[in-house]
C-alpha positions in Angstrom: 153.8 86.5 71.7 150.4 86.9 73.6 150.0 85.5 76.7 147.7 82.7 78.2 144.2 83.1 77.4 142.0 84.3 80.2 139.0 82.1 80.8 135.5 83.6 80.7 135.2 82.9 84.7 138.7 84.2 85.3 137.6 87.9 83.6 134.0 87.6 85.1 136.1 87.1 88.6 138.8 90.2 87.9 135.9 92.6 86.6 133.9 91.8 90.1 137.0 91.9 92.3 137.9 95.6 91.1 134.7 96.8 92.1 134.3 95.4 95.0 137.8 96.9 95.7 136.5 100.4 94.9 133.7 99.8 97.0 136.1 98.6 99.6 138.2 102.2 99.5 134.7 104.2 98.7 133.5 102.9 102.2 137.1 102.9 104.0 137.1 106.7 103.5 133.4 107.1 104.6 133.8 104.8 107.5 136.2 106.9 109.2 135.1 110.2 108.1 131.3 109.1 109.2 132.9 108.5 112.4 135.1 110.9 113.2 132.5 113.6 112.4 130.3 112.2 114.2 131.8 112.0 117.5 133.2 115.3 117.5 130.1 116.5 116.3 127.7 114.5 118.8 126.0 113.2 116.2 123.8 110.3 116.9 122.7 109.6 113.3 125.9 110.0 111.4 127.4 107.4 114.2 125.0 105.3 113.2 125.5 105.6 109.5 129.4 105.0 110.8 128.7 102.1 112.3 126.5 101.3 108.9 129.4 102.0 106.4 131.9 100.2 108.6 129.4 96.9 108.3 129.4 97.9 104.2 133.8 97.9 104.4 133.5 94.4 106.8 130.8 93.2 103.7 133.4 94.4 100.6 136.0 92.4 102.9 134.4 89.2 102.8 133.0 89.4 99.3 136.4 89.6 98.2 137.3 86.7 100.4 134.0 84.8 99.5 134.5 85.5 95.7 138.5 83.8 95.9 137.1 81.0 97.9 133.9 80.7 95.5 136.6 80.5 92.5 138.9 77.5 93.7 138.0 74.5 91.4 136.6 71.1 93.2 138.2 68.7 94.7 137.4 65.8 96.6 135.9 67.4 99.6 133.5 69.6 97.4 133.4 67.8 93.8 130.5 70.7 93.0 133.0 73.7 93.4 133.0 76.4 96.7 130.3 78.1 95.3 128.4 78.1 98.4 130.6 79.8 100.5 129.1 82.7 99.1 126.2 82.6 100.7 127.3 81.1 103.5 129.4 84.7 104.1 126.2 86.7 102.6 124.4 84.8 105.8 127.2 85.6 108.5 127.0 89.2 107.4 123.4 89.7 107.5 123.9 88.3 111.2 126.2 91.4 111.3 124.2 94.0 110.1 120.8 92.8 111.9 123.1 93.4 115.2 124.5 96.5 114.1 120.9 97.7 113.9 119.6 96.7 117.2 123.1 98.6 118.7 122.0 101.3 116.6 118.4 101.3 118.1 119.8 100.9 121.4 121.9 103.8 121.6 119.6 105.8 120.2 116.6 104.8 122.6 119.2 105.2 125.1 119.8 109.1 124.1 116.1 110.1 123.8 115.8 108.6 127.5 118.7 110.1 129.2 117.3 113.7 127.4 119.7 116.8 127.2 119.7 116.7 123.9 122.5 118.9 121.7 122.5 119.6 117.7 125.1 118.3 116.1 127.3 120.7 114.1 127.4 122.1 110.8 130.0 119.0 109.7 127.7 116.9 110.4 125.6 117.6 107.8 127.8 118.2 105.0 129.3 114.7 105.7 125.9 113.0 105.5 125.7 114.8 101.8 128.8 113.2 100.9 127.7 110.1 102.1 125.3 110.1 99.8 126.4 111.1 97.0 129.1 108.8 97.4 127.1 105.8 98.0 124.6 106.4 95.0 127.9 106.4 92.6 128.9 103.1 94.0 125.7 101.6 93.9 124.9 102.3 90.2 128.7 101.1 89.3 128.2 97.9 91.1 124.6 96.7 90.3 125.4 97.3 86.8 128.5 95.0 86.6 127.0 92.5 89.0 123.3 92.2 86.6 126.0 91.7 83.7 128.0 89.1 85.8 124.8 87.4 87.5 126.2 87.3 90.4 124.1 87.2 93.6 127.1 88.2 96.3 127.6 91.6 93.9 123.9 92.2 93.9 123.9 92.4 97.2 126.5 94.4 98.5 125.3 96.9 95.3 122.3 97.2 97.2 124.5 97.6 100.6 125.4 100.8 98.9 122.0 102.1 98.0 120.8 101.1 101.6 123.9 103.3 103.4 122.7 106.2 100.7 119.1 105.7 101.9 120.0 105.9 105.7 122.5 108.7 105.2 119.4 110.6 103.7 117.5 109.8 107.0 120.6 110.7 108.7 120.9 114.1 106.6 117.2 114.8 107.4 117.5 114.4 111.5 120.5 116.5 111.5 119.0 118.5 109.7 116.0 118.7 111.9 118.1 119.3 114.6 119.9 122.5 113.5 117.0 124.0 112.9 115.8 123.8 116.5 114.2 119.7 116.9 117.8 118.0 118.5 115.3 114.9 118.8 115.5 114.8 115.1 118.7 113.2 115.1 118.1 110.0 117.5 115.1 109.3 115.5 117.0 109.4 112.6 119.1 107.1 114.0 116.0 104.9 114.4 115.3 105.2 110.6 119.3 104.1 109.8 118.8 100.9 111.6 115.7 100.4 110.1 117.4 100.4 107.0 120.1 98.7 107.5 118.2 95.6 109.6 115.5 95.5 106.0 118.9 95.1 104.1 119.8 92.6 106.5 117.1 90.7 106.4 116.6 90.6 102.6 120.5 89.3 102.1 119.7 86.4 104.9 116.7 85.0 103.2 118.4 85.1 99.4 121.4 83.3 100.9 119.8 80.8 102.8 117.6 80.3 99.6 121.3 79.6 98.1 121.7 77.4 100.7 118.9 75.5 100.9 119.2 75.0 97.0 115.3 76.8 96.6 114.3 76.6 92.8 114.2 80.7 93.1 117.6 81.2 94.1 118.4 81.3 90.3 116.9 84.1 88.6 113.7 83.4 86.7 114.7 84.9 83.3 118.1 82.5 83.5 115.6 79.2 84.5 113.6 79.7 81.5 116.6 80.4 79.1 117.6 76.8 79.9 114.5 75.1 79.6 114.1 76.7 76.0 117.7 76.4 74.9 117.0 72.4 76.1 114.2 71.8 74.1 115.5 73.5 70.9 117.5 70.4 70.3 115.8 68.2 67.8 116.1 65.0 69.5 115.0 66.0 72.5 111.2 65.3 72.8 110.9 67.3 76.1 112.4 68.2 79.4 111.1 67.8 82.9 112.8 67.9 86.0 115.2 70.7 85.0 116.7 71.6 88.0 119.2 74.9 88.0 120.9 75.2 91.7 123.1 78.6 92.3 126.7 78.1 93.9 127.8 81.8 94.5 128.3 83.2 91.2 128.1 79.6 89.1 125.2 77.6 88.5 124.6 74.3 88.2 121.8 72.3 86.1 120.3 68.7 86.6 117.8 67.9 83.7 116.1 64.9 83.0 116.0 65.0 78.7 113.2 62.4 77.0 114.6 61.4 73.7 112.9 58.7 70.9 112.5 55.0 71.8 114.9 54.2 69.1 117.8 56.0 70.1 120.9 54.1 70.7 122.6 54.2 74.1 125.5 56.4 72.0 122.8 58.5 70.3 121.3 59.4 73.7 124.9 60.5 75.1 125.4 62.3 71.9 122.1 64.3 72.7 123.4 64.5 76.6 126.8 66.2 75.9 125.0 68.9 73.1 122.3 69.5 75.9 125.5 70.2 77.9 127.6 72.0 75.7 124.8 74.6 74.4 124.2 75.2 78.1 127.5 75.9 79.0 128.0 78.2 75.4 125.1 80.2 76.1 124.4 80.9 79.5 127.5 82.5 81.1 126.6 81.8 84.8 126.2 78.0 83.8 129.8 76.0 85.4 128.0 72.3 85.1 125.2 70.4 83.8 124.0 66.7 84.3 121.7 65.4 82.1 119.8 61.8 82.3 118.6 60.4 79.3 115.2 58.8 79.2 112.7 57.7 76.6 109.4 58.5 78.8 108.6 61.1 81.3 109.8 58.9 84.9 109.0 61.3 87.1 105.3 60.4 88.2 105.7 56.4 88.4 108.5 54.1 88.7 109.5 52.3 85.9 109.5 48.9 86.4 112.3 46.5 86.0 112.1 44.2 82.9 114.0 41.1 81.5 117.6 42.5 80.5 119.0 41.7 76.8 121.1 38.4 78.2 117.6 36.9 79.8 115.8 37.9 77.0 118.4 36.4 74.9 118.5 33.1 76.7 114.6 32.8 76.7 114.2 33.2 72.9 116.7 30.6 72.0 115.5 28.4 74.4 111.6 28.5 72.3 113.1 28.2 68.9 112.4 24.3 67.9 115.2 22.1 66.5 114.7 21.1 62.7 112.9 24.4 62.0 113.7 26.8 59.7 114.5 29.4 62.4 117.5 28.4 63.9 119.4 31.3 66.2 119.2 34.7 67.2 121.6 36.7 65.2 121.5 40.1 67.2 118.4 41.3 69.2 117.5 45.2 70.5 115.0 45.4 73.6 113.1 48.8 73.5 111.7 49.4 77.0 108.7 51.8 77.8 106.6 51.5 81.1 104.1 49.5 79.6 106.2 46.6 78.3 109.3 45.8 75.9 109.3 46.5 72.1 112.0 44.1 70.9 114.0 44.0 67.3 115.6 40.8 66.6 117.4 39.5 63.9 116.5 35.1 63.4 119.3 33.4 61.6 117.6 30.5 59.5 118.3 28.0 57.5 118.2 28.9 53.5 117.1 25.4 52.6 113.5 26.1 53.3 111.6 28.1 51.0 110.2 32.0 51.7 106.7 30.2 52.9 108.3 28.1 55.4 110.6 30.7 57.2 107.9 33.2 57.2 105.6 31.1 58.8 108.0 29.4 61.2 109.1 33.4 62.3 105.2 34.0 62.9 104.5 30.5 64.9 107.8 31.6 67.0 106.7 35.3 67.7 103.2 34.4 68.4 104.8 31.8 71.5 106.8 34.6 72.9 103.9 37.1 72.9 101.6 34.5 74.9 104.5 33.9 77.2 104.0 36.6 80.1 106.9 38.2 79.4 105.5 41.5 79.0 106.4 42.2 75.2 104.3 44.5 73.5 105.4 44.1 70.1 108.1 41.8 67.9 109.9 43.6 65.0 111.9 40.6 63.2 114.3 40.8 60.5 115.6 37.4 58.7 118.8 36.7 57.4 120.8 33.4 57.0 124.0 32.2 58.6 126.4 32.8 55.6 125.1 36.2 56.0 126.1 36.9 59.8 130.0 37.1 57.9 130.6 40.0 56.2 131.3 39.6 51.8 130.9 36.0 52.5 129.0 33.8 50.5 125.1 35.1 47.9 121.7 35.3 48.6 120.1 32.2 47.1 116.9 32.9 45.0 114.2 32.3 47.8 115.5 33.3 50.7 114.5 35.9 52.8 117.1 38.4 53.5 117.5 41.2 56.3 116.1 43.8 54.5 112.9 42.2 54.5 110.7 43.1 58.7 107.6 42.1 59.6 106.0 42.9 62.4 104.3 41.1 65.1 102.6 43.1 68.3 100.6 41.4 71.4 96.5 41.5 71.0 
């Protein structure tokens, strides 16, 4: 018998924790060999990139501890998920690394100042090839997984590999230049490393305070505009404004504001709401939650303004209808609101001992009161029907009496 079946997040979360646990090794190993080396060496530039890859192992540390936070489910204290935890660790650690660099440039200044200085040895160099070789393997492993996955926190330590490779070059080259007779090579280089390393800094700040901050281009612009087409590929949705995709870590959250027909029901509308959010969730992997609003006009540039509900339109209508008319009641009635006034349906019960003539016109004196009454209606759509025909299989249509089926239509000049 198989096992439990492993959700889509749980797989995208295992595939991203093993590489980030071979990164974790790959930049254990160079750590202390960059290090070590370096030191006995005298190597100014490949302590540096020591220092670099030993920021790159604390990084793969706390992306796997940001990733098991970012993955516990919500609860009351954070009903949206941990998502942002993330970035808050992507922002501590480009703290990190921007300090590691200005150590880095310290020392190094430090060295030029003092003079005396010595080549490195042979090992030095070889280890800085290493380096890079190393570090370009790790970077094309984890960029592709983390472009499949979408996940920001991947991206970035991807690119924390492809920086290291970059200053180990620089390194390479100073020690290089050193050997062959320039020992200043190698503090310069070390220069060049922080560089490096402060430019990566920098980059993984601003993208996680843009997380953060919830900035539109956190989410990537290909995904935003995925949504907005999948959105309005549903028939009943007449457009979409205000579609708001926020990223929290690896998920992504979507608020969208749907206009749907003026007819809709309240139940047709959340029907349209829930395949807004379903489609979403089937087809866009990064997507954990959407929250759609249902409207029947664009809101976003005016208010709308706040009109007679059903019960006060209700009470109003019955209270114009005349005793010893042929109208008597109001069977059921719909109020259709738009910005500029209410479209209402109603249903008049009358009494099916007046002829066609006489109901008609009756309907027509009653709908022409309530149009000239200030109430802001636009338009009257009125069905007829009589009381034996409010009860379901009761009682026949007598010859001459106007049923439901027949509308007629009265609208404000």
């Amino acid at each position: 018998m198989s096992g439990p079946e492993i959700s889509k997040k749980d797989a995208r979360y295992a595939e991203a924790k093993w590489v980030t646990q071979v990164g974790t090794m790959g930049d254990t190993l160079l750590t202390l060999g960059k290090l070590t080396v370096g030191f006995m060496s005298g190597s100014a530039a490949l302590v540096a990139e020591g220092f670099h890859s030993g920021a790159d192992l604390a990084f793969d540390l706390v992306v796997l501890v940001g990733m098991k936070i970012a993955r516990k489910k919500p609860d009351e204290s954070h009903p949206y998920g941990h998502g942002k935890f993330e970035g808050l660790i992507s922002l501590l650690l480009a703290v990190i690394l921007l300090m590691v660099a200005v150590g880095v440039v310290f020392d190094a200044v430090q060295r030029m100042k003092e003079g005396n200085l010595q080549a490195p040895g042979q090992m030095a160099f070889w280890a800085a090839l290493i380096s890079i070789a190393t570090k370009e393997a790790l970077f094309h492993y984890t960029v592709r997984v983390g472009r499949r996955l979408k996940s920001n926190i991947m991206m970035a330590n991807a690119w924390h590999h492809r920086a290291d490779s970059i200053s180990s070059f620089a390194a390479l080259v100073g020690i290089g230049g050193a050997l062959l007779g320039y020992p200043i090579m190698d503090p310069v280089a070390a220069v060049a490393v922080a560089f490096f390393v402060s430019k990566v800094g920098f980059e993984i700040g601003r993208d996680a305070i843009k997380e953060l901050t919830d900035a539109s281009d956190a989410v990537d612009q290909e995904i935003r505009q995925r949504i907005t087409q999948l959105i309005n590929d549903i028939p009943e949705v007449l457009s979409a404004h205000f579609v708001t995709p926020r990223q929290l870590g690896p998920d992504i959250i979507v608020d969208v504001h749907v206009v749907v027909p003026l007819c809709l029901s309240a139940s047709e509308g959340h029907q349209v709401a829930e395949q807004v959010k379903h489609r979403l969730l089937q087809q866009v992997d990064a997507v954990t939650e959407v929250v759609v609003h249902v409207d029947t006009e664009d809101d976003m540039d005016k208010n709308v303004p706040i009109q007679s509900n059903r019960n006060e339109l209700m009470a109003w209508i019955i209270k114009e209808i005349q005793t010893g008319h042929p109208v008597v009641g109001v069977i059921r009635l719909q109020p259709n609101y738009t910005r500029h006034g209410i479209l209402l349906d109603v249903v008049l019960e009358v009494d099916e001992s007046y002829s066609f003539g006489e109901v008609h016109a009756d309907a027509e004196q009653l709908c022409t009161r309530l149009l000239s009454a200030g109430k802001n209606i636009l338009e009257i759509r009125t069905s007829l029907a009589s009381a034996e025909q409010r009860l379901p299989g009761k009682g026949r249509e007598r010859e001459g009496v106007q049923t439901s089926e027949h509308v007629a239509v009265f609208s404000a000049c």
